[in-house]
C-alpha positions in Angstrom: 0.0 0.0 0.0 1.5 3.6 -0.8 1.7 6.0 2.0 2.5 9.8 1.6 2.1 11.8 4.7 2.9 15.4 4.5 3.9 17.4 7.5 5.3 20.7 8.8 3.3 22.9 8.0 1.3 26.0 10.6 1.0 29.5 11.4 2.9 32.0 10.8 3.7 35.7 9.5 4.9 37.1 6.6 8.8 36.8 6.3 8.9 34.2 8.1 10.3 30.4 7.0 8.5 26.9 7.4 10.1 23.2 6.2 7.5 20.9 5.2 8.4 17.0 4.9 7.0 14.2 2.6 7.6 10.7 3.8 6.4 7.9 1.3 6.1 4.0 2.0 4.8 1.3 0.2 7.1 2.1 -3.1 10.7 2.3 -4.7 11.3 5.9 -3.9 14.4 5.8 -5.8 12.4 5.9 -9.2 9.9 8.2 -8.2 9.9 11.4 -9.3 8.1 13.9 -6.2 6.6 17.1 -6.4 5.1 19.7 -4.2 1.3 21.2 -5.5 -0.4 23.9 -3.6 -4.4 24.9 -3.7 -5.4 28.4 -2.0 -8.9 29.2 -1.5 -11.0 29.8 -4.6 -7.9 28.9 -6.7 -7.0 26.1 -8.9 -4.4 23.4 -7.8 -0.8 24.5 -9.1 2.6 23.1 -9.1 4.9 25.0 -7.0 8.6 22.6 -7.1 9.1 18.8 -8.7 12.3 17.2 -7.9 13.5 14.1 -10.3 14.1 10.3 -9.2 17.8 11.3 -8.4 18.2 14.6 -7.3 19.8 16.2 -10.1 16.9 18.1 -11.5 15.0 20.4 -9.2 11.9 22.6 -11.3 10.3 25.7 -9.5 7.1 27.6 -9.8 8.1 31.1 -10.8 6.4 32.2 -7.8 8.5 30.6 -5.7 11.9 30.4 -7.6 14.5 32.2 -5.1 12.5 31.2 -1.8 12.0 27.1 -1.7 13.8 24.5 -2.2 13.1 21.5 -2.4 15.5 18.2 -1.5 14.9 14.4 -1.3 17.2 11.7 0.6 16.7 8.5 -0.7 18.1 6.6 2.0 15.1 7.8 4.2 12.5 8.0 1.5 11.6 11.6 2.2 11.1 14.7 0.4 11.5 18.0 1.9 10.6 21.8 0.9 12.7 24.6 2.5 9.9 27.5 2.2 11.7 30.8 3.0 10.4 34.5 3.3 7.0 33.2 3.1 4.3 35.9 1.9 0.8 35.6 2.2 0.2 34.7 -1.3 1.6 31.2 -0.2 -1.3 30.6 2.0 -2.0 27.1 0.9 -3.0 23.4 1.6 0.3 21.8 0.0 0.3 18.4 -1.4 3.1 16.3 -1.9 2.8 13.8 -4.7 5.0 11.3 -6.9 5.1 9.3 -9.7 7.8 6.7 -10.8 9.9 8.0 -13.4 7.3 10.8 -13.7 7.8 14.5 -16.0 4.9 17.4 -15.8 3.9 20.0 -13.7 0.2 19.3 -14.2 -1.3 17.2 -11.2 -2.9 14.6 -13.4 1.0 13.5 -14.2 1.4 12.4 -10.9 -0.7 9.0 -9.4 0.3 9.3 -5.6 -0.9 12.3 -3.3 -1.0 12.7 0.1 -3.2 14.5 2.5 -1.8 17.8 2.2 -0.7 19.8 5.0 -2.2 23.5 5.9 0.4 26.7 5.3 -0.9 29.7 6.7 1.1 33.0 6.2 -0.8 36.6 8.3 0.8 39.5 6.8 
């Protein structure tokens, strides 16, 4: 059974920084491309940073590009995203997702999600 569980995510104000974690079970990390995807209130679901099987291709929303980063260890089969100067515009449930060998930033290229986690940036 695949398991994503997303965590790390809260309260708090503008400027400030927040890491959110993605820990997957139940497949071969390894070969699994993983992304971040973010949905605001009233707005549609949109890719914010996508990280390849290996590590050495990282992708960022331009939104976000100069902020987050986002990092994977293999070893430990989790994914992490380093969000920094947050801005209220980030306000977000944020999804972690992944699919083996997988290329897109639309959310339909991806077949594993987890529950999202709840960013909340006051300004």
């Amino acid at each position: 059974q695949v398991h994503i569980v997303e965590s790390g995510g809260g309260l708090v104000q503008a400027g400030d920084s927040l890491s959110l974690s993605c820990i997957a079970s139940g497949l071969t990390f390894g070969t699994y491309t993983m992304v971040w995807f973010r949905q605001a209130p009233g707005k549609e679901r949109e890719f914010v940073a996508g990280i390849n099987w290996t590590g050495s291709r990282k992708n960022y929303a331009d939104s976000v590009k100069g902020r987050f980063t986002i990092s994977r260890d293999n070893d430990k089969n989790t994914m992490l995203l380093q969000m920094n100067n947050l801005q209220s515009e980030d306000t977000a449930v944020y999804y972690c997702g992944g699919e083996e060998y997988g290329y897109g930033t639309d959310w339909e290229d991806y077949g594993y999600w987890g529950q999202g986690t709840q960013v909340t940036v006051s300004s």
